[in-house]
N, CA, C and O atoms as CSV, one atom per row, in Angstrom:
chain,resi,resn,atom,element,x,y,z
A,1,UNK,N,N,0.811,-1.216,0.000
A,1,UNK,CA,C,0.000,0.000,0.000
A,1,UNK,C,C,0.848,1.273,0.000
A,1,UNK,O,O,0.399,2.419,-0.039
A,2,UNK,N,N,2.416,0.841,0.059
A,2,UNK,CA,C,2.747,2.632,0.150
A,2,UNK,C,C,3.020,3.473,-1.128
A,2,UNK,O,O,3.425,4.634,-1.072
A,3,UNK,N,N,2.719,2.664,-2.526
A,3,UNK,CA,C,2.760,3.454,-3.381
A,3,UNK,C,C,1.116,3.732,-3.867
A,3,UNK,O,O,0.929,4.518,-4.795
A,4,UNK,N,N,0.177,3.193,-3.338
A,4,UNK,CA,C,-1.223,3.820,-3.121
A,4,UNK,C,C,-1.219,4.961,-2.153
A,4,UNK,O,O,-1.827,5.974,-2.499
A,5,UNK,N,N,-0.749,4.947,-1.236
A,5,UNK,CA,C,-0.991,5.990,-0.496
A,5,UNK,C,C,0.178,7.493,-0.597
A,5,UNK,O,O,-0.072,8.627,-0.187
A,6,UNK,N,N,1.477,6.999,-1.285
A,6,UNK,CA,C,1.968,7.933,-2.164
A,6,UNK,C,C,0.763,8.592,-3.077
A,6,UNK,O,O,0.195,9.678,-2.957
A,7,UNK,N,N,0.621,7.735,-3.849
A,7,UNK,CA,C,-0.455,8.413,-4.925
A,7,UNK,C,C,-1.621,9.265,-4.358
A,7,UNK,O,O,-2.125,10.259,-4.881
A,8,UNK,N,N,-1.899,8.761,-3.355
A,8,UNK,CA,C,-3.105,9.608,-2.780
A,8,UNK,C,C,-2.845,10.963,-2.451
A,8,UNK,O,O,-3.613,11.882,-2.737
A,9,UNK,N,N,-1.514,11.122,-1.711
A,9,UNK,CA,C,-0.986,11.816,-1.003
A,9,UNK,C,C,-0.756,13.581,-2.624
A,9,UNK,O,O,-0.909,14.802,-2.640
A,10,UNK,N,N,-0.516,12.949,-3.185
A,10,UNK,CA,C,0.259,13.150,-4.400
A,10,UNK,C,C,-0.740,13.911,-5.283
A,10,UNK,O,O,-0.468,14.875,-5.998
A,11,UNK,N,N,-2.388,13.110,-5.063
A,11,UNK,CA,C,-3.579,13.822,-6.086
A,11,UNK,C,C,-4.434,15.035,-5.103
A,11,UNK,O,O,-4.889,16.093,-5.539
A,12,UNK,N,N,-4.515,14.412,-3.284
A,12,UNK,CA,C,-5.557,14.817,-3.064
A,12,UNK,C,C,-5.012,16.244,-1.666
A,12,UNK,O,O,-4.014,16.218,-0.946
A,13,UNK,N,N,-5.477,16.697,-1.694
A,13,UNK,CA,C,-5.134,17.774,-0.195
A,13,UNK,C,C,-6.234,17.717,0.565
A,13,UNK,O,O,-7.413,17.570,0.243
A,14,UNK,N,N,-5.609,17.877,1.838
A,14,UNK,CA,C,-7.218,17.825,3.182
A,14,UNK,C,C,-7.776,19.515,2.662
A,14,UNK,O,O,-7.375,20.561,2.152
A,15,UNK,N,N,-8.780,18.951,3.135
A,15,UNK,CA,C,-9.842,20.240,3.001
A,15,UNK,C,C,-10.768,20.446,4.048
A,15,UNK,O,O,-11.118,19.387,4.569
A,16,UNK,N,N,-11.435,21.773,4.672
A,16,UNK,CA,C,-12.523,21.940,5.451
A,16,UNK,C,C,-13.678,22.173,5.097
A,16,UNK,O,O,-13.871,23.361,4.839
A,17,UNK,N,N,-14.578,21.478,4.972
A,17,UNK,CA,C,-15.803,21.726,4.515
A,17,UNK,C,C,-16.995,22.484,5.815
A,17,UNK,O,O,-17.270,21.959,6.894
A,18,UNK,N,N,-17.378,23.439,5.441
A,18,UNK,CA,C,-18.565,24.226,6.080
A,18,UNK,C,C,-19.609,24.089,5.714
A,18,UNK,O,O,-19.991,23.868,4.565
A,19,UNK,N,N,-20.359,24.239,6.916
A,19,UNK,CA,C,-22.338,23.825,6.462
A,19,UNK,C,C,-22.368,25.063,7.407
A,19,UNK,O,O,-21.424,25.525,8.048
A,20,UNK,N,N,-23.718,25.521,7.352
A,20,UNK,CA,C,-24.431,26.516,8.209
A,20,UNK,C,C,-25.643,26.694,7.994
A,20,UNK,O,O,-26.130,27.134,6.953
A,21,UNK,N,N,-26.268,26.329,9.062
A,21,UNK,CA,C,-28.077,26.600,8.783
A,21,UNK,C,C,-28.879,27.072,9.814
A,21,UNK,O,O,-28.110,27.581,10.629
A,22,UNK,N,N,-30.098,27.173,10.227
A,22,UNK,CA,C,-30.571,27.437,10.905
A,22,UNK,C,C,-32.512,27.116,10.739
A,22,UNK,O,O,-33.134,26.345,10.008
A,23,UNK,N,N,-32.830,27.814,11.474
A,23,UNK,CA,C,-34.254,27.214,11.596
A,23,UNK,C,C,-35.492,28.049,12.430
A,23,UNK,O,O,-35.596,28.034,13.657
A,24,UNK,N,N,-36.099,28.534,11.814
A,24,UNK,CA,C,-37.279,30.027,12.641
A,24,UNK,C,C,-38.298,29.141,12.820
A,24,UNK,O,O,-38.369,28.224,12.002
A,25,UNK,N,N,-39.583,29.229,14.213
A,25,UNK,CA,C,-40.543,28.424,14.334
A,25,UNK,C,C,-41.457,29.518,14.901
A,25,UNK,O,O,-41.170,30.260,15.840
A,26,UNK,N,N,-42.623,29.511,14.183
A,26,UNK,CA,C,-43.598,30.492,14.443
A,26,UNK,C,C,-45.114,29.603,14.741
A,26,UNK,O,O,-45.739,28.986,13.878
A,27,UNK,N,N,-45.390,29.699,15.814
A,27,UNK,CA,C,-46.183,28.577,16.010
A,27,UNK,C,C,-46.184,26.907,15.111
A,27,UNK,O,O,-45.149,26.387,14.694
A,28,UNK,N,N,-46.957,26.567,15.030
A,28,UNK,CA,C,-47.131,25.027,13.992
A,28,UNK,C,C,-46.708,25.065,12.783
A,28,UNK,O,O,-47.006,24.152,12.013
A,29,UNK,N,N,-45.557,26.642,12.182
A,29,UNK,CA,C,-44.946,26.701,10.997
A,29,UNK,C,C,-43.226,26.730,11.450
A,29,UNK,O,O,-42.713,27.212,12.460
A,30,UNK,N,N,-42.525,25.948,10.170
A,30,UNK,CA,C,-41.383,25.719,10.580
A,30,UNK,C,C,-40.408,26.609,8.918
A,30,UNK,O,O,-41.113,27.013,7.993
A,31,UNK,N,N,-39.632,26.684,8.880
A,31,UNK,CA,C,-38.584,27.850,7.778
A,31,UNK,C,C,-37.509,27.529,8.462
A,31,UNK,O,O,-37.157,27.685,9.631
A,32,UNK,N,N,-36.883,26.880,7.184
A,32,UNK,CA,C,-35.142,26.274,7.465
A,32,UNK,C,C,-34.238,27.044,6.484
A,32,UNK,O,O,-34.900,27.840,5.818
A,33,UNK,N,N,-33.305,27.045,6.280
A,33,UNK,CA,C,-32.180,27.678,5.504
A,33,UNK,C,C,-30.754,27.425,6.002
A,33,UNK,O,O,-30.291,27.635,7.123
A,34,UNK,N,N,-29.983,26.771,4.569
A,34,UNK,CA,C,-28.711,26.579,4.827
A,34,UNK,C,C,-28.015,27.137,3.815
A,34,UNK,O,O,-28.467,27.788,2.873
A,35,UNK,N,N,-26.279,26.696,4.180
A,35,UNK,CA,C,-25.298,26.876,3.159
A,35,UNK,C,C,-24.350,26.096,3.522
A,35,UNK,O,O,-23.852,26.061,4.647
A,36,UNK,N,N,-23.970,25.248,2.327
A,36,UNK,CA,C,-22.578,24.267,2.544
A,36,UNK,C,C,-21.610,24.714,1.268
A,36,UNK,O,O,-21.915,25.081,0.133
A,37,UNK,N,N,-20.341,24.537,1.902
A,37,UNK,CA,C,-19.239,24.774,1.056
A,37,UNK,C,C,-18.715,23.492,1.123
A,37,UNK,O,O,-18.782,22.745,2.099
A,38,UNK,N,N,-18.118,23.227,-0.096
A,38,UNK,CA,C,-17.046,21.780,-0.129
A,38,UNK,C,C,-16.008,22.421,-1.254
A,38,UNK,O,O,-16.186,22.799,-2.411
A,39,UNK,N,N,-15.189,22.385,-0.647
A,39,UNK,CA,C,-13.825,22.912,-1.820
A,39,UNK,C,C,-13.422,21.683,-2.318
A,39,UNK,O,O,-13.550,20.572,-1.802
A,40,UNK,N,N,-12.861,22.036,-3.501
A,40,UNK,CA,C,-12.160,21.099,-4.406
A,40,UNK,C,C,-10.960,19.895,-3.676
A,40,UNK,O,O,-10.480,20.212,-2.588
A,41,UNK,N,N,-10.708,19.118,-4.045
A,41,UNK,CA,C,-10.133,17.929,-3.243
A,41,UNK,C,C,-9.052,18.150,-4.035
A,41,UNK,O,O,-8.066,18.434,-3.356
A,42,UNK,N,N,-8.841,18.132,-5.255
A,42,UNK,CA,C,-7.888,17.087,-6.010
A,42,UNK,C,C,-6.446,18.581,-5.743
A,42,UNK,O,O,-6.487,19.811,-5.717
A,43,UNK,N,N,-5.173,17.358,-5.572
A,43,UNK,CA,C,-4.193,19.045,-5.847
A,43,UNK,C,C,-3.813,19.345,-7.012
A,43,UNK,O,O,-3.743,20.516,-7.388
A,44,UNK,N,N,-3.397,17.943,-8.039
A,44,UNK,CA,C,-3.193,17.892,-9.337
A,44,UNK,C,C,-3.915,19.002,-10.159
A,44,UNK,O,O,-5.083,19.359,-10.006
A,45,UNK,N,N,-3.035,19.474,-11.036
A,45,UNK,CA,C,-3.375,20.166,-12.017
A,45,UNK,C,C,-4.006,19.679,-13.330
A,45,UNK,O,O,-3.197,19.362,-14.202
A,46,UNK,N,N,-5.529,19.545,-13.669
A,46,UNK,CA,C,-5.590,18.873,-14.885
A,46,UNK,C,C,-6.248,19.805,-16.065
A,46,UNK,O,O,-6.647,20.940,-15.804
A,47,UNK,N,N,-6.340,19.185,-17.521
A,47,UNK,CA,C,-6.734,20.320,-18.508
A,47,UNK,C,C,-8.114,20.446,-17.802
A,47,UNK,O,O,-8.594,19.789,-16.878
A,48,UNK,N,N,-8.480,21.227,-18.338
A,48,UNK,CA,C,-9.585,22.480,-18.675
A,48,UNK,C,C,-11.094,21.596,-18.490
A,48,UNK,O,O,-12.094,21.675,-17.776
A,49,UNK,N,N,-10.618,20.781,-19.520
A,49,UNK,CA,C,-12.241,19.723,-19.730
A,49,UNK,C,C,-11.590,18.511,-18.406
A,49,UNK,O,O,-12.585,18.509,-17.681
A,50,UNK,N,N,-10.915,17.864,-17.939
A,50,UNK,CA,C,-11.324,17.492,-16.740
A,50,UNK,C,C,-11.130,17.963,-15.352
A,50,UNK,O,O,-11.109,17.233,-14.360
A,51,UNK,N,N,-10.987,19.274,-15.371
A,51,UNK,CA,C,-10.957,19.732,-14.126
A,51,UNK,C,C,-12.782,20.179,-14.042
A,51,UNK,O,O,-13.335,20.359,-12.957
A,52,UNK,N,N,-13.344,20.272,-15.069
A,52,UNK,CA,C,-15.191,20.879,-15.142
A,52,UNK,C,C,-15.513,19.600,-14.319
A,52,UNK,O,O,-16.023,19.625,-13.200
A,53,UNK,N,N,-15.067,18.199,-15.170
A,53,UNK,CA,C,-16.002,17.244,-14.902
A,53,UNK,C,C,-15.487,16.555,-13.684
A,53,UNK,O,O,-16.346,15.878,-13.120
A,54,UNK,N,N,-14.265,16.551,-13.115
A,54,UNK,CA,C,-13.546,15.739,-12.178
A,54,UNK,C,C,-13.455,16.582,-10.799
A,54,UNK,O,O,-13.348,16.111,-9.667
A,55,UNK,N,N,-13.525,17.966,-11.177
A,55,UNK,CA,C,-13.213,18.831,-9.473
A,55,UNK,C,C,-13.722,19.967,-9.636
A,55,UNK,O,O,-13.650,20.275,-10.826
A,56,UNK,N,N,-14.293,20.888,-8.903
A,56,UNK,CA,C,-14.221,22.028,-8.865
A,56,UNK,C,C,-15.164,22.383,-6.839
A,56,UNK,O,O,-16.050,21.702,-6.323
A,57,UNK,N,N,-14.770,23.093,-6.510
A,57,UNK,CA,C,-15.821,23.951,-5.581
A,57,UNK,C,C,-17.157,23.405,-6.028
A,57,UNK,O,O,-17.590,23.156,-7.152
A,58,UNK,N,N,-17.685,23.291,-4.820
A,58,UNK,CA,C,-19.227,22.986,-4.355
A,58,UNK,C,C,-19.601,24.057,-3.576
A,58,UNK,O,O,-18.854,24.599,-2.762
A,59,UNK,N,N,-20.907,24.423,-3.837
A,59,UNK,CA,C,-21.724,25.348,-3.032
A,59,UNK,C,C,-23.157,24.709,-3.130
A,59,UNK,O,O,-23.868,24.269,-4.033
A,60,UNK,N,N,-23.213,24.820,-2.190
A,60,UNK,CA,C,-25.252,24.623,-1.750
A,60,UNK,C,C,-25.868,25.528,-0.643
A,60,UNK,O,O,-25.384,26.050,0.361
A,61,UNK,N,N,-27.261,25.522,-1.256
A,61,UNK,CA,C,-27.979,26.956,-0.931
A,61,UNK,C,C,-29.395,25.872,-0.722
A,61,UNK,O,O,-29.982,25.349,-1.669
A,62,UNK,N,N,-29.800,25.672,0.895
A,62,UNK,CA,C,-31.171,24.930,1.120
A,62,UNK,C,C,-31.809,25.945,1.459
A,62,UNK,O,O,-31.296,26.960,1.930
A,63,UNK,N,N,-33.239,25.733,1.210
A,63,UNK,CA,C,-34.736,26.379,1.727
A,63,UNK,C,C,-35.486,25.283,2.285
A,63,UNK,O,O,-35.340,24.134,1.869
A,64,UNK,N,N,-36.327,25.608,3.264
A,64,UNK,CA,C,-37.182,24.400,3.671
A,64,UNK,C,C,-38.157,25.239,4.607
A,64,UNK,O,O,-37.898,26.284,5.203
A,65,UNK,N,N,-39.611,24.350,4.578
A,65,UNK,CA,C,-40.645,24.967,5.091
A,65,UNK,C,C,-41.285,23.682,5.497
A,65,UNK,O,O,-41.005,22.610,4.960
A,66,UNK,N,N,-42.215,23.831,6.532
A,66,UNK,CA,C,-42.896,22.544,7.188
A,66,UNK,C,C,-43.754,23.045,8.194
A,66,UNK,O,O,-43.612,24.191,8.619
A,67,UNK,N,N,-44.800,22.137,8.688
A,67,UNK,CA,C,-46.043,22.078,9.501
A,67,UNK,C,C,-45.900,21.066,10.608
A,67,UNK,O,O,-45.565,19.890,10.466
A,68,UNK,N,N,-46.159,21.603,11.582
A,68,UNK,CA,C,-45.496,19.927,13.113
A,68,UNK,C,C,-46.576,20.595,14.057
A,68,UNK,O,O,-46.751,21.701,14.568
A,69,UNK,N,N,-47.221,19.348,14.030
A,69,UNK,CA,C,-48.210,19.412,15.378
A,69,UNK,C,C,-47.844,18.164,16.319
A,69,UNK,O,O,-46.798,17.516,16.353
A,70,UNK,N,N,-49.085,18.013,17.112
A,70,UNK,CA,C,-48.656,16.650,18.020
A,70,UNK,C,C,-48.870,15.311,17.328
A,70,UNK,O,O,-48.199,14.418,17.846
A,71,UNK,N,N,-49.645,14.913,16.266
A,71,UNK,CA,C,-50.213,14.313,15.730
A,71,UNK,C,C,-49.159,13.992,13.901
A,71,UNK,O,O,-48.901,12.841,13.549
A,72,UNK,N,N,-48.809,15.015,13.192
A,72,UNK,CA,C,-47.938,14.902,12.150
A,72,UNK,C,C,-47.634,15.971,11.981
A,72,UNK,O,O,-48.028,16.994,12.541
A,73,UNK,N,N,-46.505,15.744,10.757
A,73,UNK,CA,C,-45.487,17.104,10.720
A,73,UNK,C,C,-45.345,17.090,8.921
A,73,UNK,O,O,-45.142,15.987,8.415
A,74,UNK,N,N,-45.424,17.985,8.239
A,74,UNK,CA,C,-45.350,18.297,6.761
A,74,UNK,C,C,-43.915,18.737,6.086
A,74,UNK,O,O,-43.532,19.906,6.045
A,75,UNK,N,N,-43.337,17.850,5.672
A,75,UNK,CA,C,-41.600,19.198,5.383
A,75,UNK,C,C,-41.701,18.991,3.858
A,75,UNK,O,O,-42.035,17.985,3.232
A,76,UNK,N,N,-41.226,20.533,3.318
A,76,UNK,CA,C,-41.108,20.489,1.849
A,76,UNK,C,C,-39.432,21.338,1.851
A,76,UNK,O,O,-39.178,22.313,2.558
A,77,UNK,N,N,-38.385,20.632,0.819
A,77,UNK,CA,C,-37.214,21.537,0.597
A,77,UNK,C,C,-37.053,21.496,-0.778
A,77,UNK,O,O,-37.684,20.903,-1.653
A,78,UNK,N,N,-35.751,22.497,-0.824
A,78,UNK,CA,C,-35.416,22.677,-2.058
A,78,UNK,C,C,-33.812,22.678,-1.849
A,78,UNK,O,O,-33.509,22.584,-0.660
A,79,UNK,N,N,-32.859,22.753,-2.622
A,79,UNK,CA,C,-31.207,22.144,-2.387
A,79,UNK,C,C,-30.720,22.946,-3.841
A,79,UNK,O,O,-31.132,22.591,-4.946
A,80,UNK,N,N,-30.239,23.524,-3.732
A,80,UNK,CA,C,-29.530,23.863,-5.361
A,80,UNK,C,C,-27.603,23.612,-5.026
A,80,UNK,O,O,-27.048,24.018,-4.005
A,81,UNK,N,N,-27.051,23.027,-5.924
A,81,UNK,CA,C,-26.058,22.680,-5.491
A,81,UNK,C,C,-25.228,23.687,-6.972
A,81,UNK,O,O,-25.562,23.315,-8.096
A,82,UNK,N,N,-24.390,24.672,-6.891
A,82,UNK,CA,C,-23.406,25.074,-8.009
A,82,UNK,C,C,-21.973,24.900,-7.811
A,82,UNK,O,O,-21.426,25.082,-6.723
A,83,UNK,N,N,-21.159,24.417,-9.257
A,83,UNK,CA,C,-19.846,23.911,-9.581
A,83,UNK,C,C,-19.470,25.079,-9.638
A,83,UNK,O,O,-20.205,26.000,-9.994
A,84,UNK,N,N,-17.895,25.248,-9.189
A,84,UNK,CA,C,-17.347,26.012,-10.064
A,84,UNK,C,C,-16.323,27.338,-9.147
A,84,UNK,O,O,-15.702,28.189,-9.785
C-alpha cells in the first residue's frame, strides 16, 4: 500500500468543509435555511475539460418549510447545489 498511499498523497489535499443553517418556528410553521461549502479535493493540475467534470468547488444553498403538530409534521425543501 505505500505506493497507493503515495499516490493519494500526491492527487488529493485535506480540506474543510462548512455547512451553516438554521431554523425560525412560528407557532405550527417551521422555515429552514442553509449553506454548505465543499472545496475542491484534487491538488493535481488537470486540462480544462477534466478539471469541469472531475473537481471544482461545491456550493449549496437549502430552503425548507414545514407544519409539526402533536399528531404529524409536513416538510417540503429545495437544495440547489453550483460547480465552479
Amino acid at each position: 500500500y505505500i505506493q497507493a498511499n503515495k499516490d493519494t498523497k500526491n492527487t488529493f489535499r485535506n480540506v474543510f468543509n462548512l455547512k451553516i443553517g438554521g431554523e425560525a418556528r412560528a407557532g405550527i410553521f417551521r422555515f429552514r435555511a442553509g449553506y454548505g461549502f465543499q472545496p475542491d479535493v484534487y491538488k493535481a493540475d488537470f486540462n480544462e475539460l477534466d478539471k469541469r467534470v472531475r473537481s471544482s468547488d461545491a456550493n449549496t444553498l437549502s430552503f425548507g418549510a414545514g407544519i409539526r403538530n402533536e399528531t404529524f409534521f409536513l416538510d417540503i425543501s429545495y437544495n440547489r447545489t453550483s460547480f465552479g
